[in-house]
Structures are given as C-alpha cells and as structure tokens.
C-alpha positions as CSV (number, residue, x, y, z in Angstrom):
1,X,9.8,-16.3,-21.3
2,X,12.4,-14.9,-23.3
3,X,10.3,-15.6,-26.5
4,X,10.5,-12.2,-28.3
5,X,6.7,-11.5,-28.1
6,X,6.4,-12.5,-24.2
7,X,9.5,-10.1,-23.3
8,X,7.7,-7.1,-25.4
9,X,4.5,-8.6,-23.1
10,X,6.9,-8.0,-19.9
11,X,8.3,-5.1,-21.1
12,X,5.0,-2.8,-21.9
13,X,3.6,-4.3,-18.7
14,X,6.3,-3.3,-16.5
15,X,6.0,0.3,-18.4
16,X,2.4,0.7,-18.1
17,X,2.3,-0.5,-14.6
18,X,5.1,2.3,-13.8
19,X,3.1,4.6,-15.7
20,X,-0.5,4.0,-14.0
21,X,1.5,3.6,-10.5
22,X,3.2,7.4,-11.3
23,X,-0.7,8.6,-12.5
24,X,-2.5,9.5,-8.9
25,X,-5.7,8.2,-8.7
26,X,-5.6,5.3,-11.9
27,X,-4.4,2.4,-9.9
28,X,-3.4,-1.1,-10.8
29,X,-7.3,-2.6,-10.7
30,X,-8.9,0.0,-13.3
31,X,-6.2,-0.8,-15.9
32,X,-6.3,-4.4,-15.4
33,X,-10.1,-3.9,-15.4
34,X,-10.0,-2.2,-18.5
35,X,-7.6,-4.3,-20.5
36,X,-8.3,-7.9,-19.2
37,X,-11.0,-8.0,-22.5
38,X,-8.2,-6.8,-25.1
39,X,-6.2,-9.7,-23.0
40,X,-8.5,-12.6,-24.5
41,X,-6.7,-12.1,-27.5
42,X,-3.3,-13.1,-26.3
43,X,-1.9,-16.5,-26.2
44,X,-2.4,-17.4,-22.3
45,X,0.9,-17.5,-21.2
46,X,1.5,-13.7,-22.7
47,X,-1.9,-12.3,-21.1
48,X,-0.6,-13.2,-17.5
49,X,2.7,-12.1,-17.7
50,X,1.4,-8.7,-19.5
51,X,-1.3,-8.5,-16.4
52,X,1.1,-9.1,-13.8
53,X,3.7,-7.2,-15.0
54,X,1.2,-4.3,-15.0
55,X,0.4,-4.6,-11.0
56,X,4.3,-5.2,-9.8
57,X,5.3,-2.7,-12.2
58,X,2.6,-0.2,-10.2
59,X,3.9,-0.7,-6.6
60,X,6.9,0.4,-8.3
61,X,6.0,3.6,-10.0
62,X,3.5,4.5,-7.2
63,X,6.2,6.0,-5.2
64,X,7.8,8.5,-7.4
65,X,4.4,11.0,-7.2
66,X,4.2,10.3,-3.1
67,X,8.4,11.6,-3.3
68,X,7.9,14.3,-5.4
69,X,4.7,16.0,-4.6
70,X,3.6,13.9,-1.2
71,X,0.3,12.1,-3.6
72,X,0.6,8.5,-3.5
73,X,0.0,7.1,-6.9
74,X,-1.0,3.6,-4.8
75,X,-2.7,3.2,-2.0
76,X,0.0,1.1,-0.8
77,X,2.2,4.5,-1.4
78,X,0.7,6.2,1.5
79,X,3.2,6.0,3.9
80,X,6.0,6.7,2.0
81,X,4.7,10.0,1.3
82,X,5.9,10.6,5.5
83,X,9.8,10.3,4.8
84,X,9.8,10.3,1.5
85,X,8.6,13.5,0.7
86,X,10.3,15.2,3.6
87,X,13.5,13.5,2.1
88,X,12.4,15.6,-1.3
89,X,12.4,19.0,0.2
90,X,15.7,19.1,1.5
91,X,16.8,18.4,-2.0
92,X,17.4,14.3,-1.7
93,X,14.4,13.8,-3.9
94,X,17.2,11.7,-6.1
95,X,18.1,9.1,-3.5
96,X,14.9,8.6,-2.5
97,X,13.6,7.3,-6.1
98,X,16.7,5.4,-5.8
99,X,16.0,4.0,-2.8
100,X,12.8,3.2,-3.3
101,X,13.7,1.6,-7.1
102,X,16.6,-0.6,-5.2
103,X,14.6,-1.7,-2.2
104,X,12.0,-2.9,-4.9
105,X,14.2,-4.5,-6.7
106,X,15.3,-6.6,-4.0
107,X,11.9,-6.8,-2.5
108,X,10.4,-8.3,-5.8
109,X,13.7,-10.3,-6.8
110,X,13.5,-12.4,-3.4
111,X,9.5,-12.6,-3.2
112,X,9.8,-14.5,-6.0
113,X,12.0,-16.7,-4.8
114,X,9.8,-17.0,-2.0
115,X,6.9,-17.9,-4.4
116,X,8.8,-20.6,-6.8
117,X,10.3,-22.5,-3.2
118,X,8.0,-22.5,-0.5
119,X,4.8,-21.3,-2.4
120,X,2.7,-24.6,-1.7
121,X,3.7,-24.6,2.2
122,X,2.8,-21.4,3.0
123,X,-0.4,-21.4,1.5
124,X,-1.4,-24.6,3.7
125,X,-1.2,-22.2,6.9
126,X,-3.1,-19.7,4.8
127,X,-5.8,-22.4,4.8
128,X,-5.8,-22.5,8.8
129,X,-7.2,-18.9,9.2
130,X,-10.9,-18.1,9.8
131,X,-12.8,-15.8,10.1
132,X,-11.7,-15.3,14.1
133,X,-7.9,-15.9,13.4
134,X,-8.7,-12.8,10.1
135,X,-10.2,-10.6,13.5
136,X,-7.6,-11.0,15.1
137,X,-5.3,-10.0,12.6
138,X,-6.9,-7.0,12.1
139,X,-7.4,-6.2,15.1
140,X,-3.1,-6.1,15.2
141,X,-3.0,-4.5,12.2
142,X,-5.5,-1.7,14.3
143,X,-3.3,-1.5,17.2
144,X,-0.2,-0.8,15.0
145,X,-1.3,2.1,13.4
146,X,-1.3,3.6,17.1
147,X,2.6,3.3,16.5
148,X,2.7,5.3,13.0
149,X,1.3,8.5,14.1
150,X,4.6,10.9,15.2
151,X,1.4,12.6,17.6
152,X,0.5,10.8,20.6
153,X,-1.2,7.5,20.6
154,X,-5.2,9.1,21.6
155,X,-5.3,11.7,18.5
156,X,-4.0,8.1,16.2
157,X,-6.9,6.5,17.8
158,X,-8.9,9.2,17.1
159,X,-8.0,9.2,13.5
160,X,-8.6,5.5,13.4
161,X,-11.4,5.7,14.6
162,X,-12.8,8.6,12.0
163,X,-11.6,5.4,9.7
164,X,-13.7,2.8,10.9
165,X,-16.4,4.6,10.9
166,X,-16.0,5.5,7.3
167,X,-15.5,1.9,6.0
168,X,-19.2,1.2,7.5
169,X,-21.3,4.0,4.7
170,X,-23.1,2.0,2.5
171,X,-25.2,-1.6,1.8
172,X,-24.6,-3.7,4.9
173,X,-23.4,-6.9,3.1
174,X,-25.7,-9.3,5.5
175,X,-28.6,-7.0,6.6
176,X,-28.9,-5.2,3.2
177,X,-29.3,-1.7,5.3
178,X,-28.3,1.0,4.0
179,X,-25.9,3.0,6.3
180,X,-25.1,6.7,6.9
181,X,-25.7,6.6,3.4
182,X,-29.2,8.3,3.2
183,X,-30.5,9.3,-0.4
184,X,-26.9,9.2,-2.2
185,X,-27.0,6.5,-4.3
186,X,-23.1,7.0,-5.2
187,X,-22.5,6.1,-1.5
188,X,-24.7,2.9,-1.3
189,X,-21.1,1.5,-2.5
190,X,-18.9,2.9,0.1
191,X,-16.8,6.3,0.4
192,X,-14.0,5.2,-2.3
193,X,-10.5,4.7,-1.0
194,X,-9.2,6.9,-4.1
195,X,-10.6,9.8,-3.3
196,X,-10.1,9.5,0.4
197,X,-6.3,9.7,-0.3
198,X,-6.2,12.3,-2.9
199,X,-8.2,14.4,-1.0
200,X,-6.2,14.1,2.5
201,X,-2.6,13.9,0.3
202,X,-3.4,15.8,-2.5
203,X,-5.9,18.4,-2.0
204,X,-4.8,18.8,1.4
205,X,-0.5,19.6,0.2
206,X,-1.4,21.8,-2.6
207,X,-3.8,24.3,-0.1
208,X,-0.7,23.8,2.8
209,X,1.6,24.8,-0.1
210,X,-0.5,27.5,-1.2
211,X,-0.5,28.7,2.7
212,X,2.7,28.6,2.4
213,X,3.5,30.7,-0.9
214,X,1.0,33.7,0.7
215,X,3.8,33.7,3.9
216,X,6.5,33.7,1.1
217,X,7.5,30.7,2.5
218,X,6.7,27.9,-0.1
219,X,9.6,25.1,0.6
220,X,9.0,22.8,-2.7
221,X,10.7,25.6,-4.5
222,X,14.0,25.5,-2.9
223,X,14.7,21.9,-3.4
224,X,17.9,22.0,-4.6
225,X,19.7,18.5,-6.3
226,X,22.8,17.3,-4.5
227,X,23.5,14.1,-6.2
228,X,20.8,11.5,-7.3
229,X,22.1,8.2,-5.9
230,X,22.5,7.5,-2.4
231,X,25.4,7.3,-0.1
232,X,27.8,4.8,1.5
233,X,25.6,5.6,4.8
234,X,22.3,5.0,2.8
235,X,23.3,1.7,2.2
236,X,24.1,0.7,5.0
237,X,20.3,1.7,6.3
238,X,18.8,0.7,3.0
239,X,19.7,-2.9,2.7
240,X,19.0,-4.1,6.1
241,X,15.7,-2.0,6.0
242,X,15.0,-3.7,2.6
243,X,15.3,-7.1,4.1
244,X,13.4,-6.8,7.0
245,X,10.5,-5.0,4.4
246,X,10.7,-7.7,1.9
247,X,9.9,-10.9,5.0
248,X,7.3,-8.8,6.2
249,X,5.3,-8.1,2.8
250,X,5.8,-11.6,1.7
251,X,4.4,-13.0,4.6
252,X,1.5,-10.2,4.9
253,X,0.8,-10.7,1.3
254,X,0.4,-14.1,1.3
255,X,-2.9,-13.4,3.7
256,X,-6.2,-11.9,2.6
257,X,-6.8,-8.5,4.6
258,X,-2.7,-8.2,4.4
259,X,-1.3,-7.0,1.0
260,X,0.9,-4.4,0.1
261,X,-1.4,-1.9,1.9
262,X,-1.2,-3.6,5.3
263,X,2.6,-4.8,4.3
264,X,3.6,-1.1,3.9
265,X,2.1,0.2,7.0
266,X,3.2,-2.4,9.1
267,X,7.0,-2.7,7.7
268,X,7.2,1.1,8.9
269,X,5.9,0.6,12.1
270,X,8.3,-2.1,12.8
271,X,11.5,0.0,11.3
272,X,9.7,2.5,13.6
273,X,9.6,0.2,16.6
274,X,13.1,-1.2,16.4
275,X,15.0,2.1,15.2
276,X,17.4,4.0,18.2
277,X,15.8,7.2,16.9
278,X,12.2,6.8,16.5
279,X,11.0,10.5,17.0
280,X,13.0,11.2,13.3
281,X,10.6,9.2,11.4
282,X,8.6,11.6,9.2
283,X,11.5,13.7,8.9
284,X,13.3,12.4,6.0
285,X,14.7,8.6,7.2
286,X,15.9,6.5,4.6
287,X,14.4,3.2,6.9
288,X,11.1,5.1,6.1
289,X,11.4,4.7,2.9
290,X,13.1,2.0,1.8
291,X,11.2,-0.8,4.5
292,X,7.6,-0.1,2.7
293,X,8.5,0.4,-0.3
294,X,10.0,-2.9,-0.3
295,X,7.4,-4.4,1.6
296,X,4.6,-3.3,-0.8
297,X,6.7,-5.0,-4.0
298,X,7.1,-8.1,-1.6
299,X,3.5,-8.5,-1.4
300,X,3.3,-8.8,-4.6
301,X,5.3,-12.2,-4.5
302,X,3.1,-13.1,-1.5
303,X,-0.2,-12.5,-3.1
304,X,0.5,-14.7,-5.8
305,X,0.9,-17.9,-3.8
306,X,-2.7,-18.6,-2.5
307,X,-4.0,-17.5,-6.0
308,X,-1.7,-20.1,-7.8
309,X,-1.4,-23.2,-5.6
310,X,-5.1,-22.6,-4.5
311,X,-7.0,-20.9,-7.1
312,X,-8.1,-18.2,-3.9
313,X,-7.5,-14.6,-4.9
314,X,-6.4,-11.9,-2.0
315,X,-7.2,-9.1,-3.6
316,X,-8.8,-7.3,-6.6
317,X,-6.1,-7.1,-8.6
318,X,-5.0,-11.5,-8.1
319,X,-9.7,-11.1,-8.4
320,X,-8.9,-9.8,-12.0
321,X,-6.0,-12.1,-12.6
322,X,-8.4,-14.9,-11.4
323,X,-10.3,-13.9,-14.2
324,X,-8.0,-13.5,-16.9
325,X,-7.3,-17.3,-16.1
326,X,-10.7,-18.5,-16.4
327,X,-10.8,-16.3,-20.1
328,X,-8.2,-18.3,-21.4
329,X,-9.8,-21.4,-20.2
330,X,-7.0,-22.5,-17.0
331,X,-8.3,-23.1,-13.3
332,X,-5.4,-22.0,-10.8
333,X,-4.6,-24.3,-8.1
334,X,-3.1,-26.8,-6.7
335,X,-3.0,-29.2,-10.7
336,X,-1.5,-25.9,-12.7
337,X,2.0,-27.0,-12.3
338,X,0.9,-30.0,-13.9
339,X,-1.3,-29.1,-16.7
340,X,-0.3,-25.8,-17.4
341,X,3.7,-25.8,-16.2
342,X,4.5,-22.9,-19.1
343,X,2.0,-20.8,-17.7
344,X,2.7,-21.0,-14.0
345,X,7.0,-21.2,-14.8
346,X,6.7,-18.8,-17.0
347,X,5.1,-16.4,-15.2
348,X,7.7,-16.8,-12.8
349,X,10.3,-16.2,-15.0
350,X,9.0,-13.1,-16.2
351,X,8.7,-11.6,-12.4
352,X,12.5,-12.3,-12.7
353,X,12.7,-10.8,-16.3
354,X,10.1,-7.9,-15.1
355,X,12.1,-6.4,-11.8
356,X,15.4,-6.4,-14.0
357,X,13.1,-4.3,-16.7
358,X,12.0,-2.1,-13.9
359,X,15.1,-1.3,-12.4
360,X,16.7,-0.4,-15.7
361,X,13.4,1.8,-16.2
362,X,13.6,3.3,-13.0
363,X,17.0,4.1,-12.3
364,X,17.7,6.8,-15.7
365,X,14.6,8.4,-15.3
366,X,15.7,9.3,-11.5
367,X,16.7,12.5,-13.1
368,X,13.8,13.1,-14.8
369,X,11.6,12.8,-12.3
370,X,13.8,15.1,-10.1
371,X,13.1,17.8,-12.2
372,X,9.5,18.1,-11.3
373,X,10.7,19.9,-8.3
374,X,12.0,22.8,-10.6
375,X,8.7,23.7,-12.3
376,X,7.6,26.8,-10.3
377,X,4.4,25.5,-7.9
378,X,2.1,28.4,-9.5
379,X,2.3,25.8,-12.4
380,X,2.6,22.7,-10.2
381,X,-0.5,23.0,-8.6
382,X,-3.2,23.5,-11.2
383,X,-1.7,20.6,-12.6
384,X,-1.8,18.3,-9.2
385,X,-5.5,19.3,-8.8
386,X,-5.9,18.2,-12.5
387,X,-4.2,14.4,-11.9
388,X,-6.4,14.6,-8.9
389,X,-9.4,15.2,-10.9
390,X,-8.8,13.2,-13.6
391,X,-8.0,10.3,-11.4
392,X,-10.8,10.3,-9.1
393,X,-13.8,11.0,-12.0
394,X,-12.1,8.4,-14.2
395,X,-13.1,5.5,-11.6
396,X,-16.8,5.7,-11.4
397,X,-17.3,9.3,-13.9
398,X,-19.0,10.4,-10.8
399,X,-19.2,13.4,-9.6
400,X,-19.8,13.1,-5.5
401,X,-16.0,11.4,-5.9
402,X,-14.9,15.2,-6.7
403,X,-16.7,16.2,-3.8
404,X,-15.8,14.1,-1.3
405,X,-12.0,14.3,-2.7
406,X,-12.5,17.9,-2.1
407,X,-14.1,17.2,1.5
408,X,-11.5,15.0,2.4
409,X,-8.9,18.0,1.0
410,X,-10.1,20.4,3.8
411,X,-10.5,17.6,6.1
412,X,-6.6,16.8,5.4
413,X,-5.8,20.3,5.9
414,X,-7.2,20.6,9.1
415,X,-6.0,17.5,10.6
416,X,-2.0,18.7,9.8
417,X,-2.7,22.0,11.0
418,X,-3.4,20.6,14.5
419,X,-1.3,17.6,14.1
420,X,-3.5,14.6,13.4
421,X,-1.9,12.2,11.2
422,X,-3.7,10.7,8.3
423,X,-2.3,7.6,8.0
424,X,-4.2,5.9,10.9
425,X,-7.2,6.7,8.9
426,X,-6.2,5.4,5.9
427,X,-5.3,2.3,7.0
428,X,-8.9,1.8,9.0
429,X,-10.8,2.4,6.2
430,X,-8.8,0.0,3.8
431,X,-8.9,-2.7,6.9
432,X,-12.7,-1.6,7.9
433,X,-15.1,-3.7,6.1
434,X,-12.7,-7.3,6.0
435,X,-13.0,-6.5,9.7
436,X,-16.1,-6.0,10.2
437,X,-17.4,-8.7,8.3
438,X,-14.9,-11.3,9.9
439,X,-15.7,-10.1,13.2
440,X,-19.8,-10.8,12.3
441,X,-19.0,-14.0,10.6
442,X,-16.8,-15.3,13.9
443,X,-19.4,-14.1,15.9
444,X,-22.3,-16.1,14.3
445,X,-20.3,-19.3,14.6
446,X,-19.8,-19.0,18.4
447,X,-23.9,-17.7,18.9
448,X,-22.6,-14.7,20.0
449,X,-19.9,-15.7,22.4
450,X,-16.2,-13.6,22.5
451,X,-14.6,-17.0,23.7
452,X,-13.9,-18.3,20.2
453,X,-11.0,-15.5,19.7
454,X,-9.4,-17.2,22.9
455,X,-10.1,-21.0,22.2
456,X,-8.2,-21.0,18.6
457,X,-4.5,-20.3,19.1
458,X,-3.6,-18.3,16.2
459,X,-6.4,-15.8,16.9
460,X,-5.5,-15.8,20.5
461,X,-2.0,-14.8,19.8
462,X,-3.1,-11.9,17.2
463,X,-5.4,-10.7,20.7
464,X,-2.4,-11.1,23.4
465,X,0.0,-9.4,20.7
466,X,-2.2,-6.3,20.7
467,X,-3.1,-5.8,24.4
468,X,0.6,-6.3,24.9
469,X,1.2,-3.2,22.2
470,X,-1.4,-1.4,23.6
471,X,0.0,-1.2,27.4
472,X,3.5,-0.9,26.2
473,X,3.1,3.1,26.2
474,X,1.2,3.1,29.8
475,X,3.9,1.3,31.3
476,X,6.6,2.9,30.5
477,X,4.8,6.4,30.6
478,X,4.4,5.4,34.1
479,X,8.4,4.3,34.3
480,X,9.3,7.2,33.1
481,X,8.3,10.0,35.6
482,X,9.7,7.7,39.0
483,X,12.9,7.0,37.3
484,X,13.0,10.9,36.6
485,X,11.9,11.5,40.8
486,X,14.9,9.4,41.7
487,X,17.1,11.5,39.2
C-alpha cells in the first residue's frame, strides 16, 4: 500500500470520489462505469484501490452540496439534507461539514475493521436470507420511513406510497410487460433515481428560494459564519451518534437491499426514535447529521464483505468492482485471501490510508465550502439548475430525464408547501423493485401461500418488528387523550 504509485492511486481516488460525491447528479456508478476500461491498464492491486477509493471517497463528498444548498450529491445524502441544511441557514454550515467529515472518518475507520475481523462470519448469515427473509426486510425498512416524516404518519404513507408506485414504470422483469410506461421508450427502464432527487431537492429549493426572494425574505443569504468546527456540546452528540450510525450501516451494508441508502435512512430514524426531543429533528440537530452520515460511509465497509469472501456484489457500484476483478483476471471469494492476499490486504490497507486522505481533504476545505453561502442566490441559482442539468443529461444524454427532473421540481414544491415530506418517497422508490421482485420470487416458492413469511424465523421477526412499529403510534395516540381526561 504505501508503494508510491498505489498511495497517488488512493490519493486521486479519494479526490475524485469527493469531487463526483460534491457534483449533484454524477454519482459513484457513472464514474466507476466510465473509468473501469482506463482501469485495465493498472497493475490489479492499484485498479481496486483507485476504484474503491473513488466510491468511499463519494459518501464523503456527497454531503457538502445536501449542507450547503439542500441537493444531495448521493442518493445516500438525502437525508442529511433535513438537518443538515437547516444547520446551514442559521450560519453552522461549518460544523456541519465537520461533523459530517468526523462522523465519516470514524464510520469508515471502524467498518473496516469490521471487514478485516469478522468479514467471513458475517457473510455466512448473509447466505441465510431469501428471498422471504429480503421481504421482510423491506417491508421494515417500509414501516420505518413512517418514523422519518416530521408530518403525521398517513401523509408519510402517502408519500410512500407515491414511491412504490413509481419503482413499478417500466419492463416487468418476469412478465416482460410494459408498465405505466406506454410509448416512452426512455421509461421502459424505470423513472431514474437521479432525477427523482434533483428534481424534489433541487428544483424544488431553488423555486422555494425564489418564492422567498419575491417576499424579500430569501434566508440562504443571511447565513452568517460563527466558527467552522463544532463545539464541546457537539461532541458530546456527535460521537455517540457516530457510533450508533457506524453499527447500523455496517450491518445494513453487509445485506443486499440495505446499503448506504437504506443505512442512512434507517440510522436517522433510530437517532429519531431514541432521542428525548424528537419533534427537533429537521430543525438543525447535530444526531441528524452525524448518525447517517456515518452510517452511509459504514456501509461502505459492510458492502465489501459479501463481495470479497463471497464473490456476491450488493450493489452497482461492489457490480462494477466485481467487474474490475474479473478484468484483471481474479475471482472474489472465499480462495482470494489465498491466491491473491496483496490484493485483498491491500485493499484494506488503503481504506485505512484512504479515510486518513479524506479527512485531511475534508477538514481545510471546510472553509471553502462555507463560502458558497456568500455568493448572492441571483447567482446561486442559475448555477444549481445548471449542476442539475448537467447531472441528470450526463446519465443517459436523455432528454425526458430533464423533464421528469423538472416534474419532480414542481412535484417537490408542492409537497413542502403543504407539508409532505419527500424522503418517504425516496426511500420507496430506491427499495421498490428489490421488493417487489422478492416478494414475487417468495411467493412462487410457497404456490401462492403468505405462510412462508411466518414459517422462516428471520422473515417472521422482520414481519412482527413492523406490525409492532406500526401500532406503536395507535396505542399511545389512544394513551394519550385518557391520561389527559384524568389530568
């Protein structure tokens, strides 16, 4: 690892990767995509770490846009743009990028510890879930979102809902139908997730804003710089929060349908769940920030496990790394150790090497990103839109992306002016399809029969654990108004 040419390898990974994850709309998959051919002319060992360092180096960077001007520059992103951007406009825009590069820091720094010691263990009860147990795990992740919405439960379920619905456009994967799709070949594919986002963060902030500056009343420009790093008081919320992020996404990532989306969401509705002043979350709380941020980076660690001792990627970026592998010629699983120990230690090494890089990126350029809030939004805005239109054409140089980013924009807009929360549908139409298909696929082994979820006891957990979330509302809605009567 500490070869000069593998450290410059870490080193422009880690940068690009903080680059791409600041750039709205790029994301970690297109620039893999796009350099894994230039990659085939590395030595192995210098490929993966470059590749790697590139998608760790993105859950760190994709924060600083969702702080600064409430886009998520990663899907995974999305919810800190709730805290984190609220955080920004009464002028602690500094702490949170601090926050957010320290709770990564330790995120990443223990994931991979988590990866190098129980790595092979782990992904044994990874082999354990089906398609029924992966139902009912989404099915959880479903019910949690309920909990991230600061409106009430129905309009979250609403918005869920809204989500599911979207994940199901396009080629039905058994059948072959087409769905809600009609003669728009763009959408046989599905309604991107990119565009979704920018539309319903992006779009959506920049027409609020612009609402705003017609009142007079535009509150990005009076951000005003206190100090850049945080308190005594943050740190005492940020390292507990950090912790409690970091087990969840490692855990999370380690499953397919979890990942640093899932990890993110979930971490906040936990610090959510658990804090003594849950109806401040969304207002600027540094537990809002620091849990999913840490939680995404986690992931990261987590991901890696399945597609190392197994050779089973959990997503499309560990897909892409799969494939780098197999262009240098190495098969990942449970023999790499053995045959290929400098690929599979050193890559471990240089996630060590690479969160030490990152923080000593992240940290000085605190200041620089701060500044963003001082460029006048009559500037600002043209040049969101721009990102925003870059980053969605640059996917698939399609047009319908711009429109339904644009859709999505007004759709955004409408949903905060009467206070339904975006988030809920975000989440649905990440978790949608792995859903869907798991439910089909756990219905054709049991002929059609629900009892399956209930015979396997992993599934049947996931099931009890949301019914039990679901009714914990009801019951204490109805607690609440006799203990008032006697009062």
């Amino acid at each position: 690892m500490f070869q000069p040419e593998n450290l410059f390898l870490a080193f422009m990974g880690c940068l690009i990767g903080t680059l791409i994850g600041v750039l709205p709309g790029i994301g970690a998959p297109a620039t893999i995509a796009l350099l894994l051919p230039g990659s085939y002319h590395l030595p192995p060992a210098g490929a993966i770490i470059l590749l790697s360092g590139i998608y760790y180096g993105a859950m760190y960077g994709g924060s600083t846009t969702s702080i600064l001007v409430n886009i998520p520059g990663e899907a995974a992103s999305v919810i800190t743009c709730l805290d984190g951007y609220q955080m920004a406009r009464q002028g602690r825009a500094g702490p949170a990028l601090a926050v957010c590069a320290i709770g990564s820091f330790i995120a990443g720094t223990l994931s991979v510890v988590g990866l190098m010691l129980v790595g092979p263990f782990l992904s044994g009860i990874a082999l354990s879930f089906g398609p029924p147990e992966y139902t009912a795990l989404m099915l959880t992740g479903f019910v949690i979102l309920t909990y991230l919405a600061s409106s009430s439960m129905p309009k979250a379920l609403i918005m869920g809902a809204f989500g599911l619905f979207l994940s199901t456009i396009g080629l039905d994967n058994i059948s072959g139908d087409i769905r809600f799709a009609g003669s728009i070949v763009e959408l046989w594919d599905g309604v991107g997730l990119v565009p979704i986002v920018m539309g319903l963060f992006g779009v959506a902030e920049v027409l609020l804003n612009l609402e705003q500056m017609a009142g007079e009343s535009a509150e990005i420009l009076k951000g005003k710089i206190k100090h850049l790093f945080p308190t005594r008081e943050d740190w005492g919320k940020l390292i507990p929060a950090s912790l409690r992020g970091t087990i969840i996404g490692f855990f999370l990532g380690i499953l397919p349908g979890g990942g640093a989306v899932l990890a993110s969401f979930v971490s906040y509705g936990v610090e959510k769940k658990i804090s003594k002043y849950p109806e401040k979350f969304g207002t600027g709380m540094i537990e809002g920030v620091a849990s999913p941020e840490s939680a995404n980076n986690s992931a990261v660690g987590g991901a890696f496990i399945p597609l190392m001792t197994l050779g089973i990627p959990t997503n499309i970026v560990m897909a892409l790394l799969l494939g780098a592998f197999m262009i240098h010629g190495i098969s990942p699983g449970p023999m790499i150790m053995k045959q290929h120990p400098d690929i599979f230690w050193g890559l471990i090494a240089s996630m060590y090497v690479g969160n030490i890089m990152l923080l000593i990126l992240n940290l000085p350029l605190v200041g620089l990103w701060v500044q963003v809030l001082r460029i006048p939004y009559r500037v600002l805005f043209p040049l969101i839109l721009l990102f925003c239109l870059i980053g969605v054409y640059s996917l698939t140089s399609s047009t319908i992306e711009i429109y339904i980013m644009i859709i999505f924009g007004v759709i955004g807009y409408l949903t905060r002016k009467t206070q339904y929360d975006a988030a809920p549908l975000v989440l649905a139409v990440v978790l949608g399809p792995m859903f869907e298909n798991a439910l089909r696929q756990s219905l054709m082994m049991s002929g059609g029969s629900l009892e399956i979820f209930f015979s396997r006891p992993i599934s049947c957990i996931f099931i009890v654990l949301s019914i039990f979330l679901l009714l914990i509302p009801l019951i204490f809605r109805r607690k609440l108004p006799a203990a008032t009567d006697e009062t």
